[in-house]
N, C-alpha and C positions, 0 to 999 in steps of 0.2 A: 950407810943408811941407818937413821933412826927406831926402834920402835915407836910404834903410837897404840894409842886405846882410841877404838872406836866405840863411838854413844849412838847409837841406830835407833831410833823413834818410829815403830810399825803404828801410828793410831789409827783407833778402832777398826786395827784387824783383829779377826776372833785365832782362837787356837785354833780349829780345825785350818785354817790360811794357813797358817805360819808352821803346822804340821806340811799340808801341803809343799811349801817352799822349801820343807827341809828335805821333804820327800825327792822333790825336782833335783835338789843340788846334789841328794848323793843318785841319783842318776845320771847326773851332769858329770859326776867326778869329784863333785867340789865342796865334799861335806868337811871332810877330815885332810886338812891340808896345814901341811912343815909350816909354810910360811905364816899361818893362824893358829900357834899353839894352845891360846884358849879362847873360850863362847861361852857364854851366859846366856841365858834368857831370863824375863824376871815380867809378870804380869800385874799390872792395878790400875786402877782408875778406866776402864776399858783400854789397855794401850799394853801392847807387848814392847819392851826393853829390852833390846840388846846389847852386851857388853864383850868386846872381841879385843885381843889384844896380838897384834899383826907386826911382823919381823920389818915391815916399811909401807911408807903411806901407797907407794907404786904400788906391793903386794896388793893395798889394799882395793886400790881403783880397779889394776888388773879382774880382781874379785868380781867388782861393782859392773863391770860390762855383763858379766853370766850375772849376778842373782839379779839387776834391778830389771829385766823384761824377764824373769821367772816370777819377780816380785809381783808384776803386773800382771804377769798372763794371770795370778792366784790373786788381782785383786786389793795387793797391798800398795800402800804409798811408804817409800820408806825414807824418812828424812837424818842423813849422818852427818855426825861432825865429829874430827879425827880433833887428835891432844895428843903432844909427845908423853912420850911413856918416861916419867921421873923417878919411880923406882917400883921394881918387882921382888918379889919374894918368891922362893920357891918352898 
């Protein structure tokens, strides 16, 4: 299995949302997880940016069945598109 970097497009959800969702997932279990060793967030143009870099794309759908109806229940639409991951730095 690959890594990939996921590009997650939240538009115009506000920060209190995307607080919310973060809130959910670490009660879900699912904040701080091996298989996503890094998370970004990054906000402009009204649109919160998420940049996640995930041990495989599986990892990362697994992921996507919890946060995307967390996403919804808090209101967000979240639109991702996964890229193999070409090189990392530590």
């Amino acid at each position: 299995m690959a890594k990939v970097l996921a590009l997650v497009h939240l538009k115009g959800a506000t920060t209190k949302q995307y607080d919310n969702l973060v809130q959910d997932l670490t009660n879900a279990g699912q904040l701080k997880l091996k298989e996503r060793p890094h998370h970004f967030a990054s906000i402009k143009d009204g649109e919160i940016l998420v940049v996640d870099i995930w041990e495989s794309a599986e990892d990362f759908d697994k992921f996507g069945e919890i946060m995307v109806p967390l996403a919804k229940k808090n209101g967000i639409d979240a639109e991702a598109e996964l890229f193999p991951l070409y090189n990392e730095l530590d």
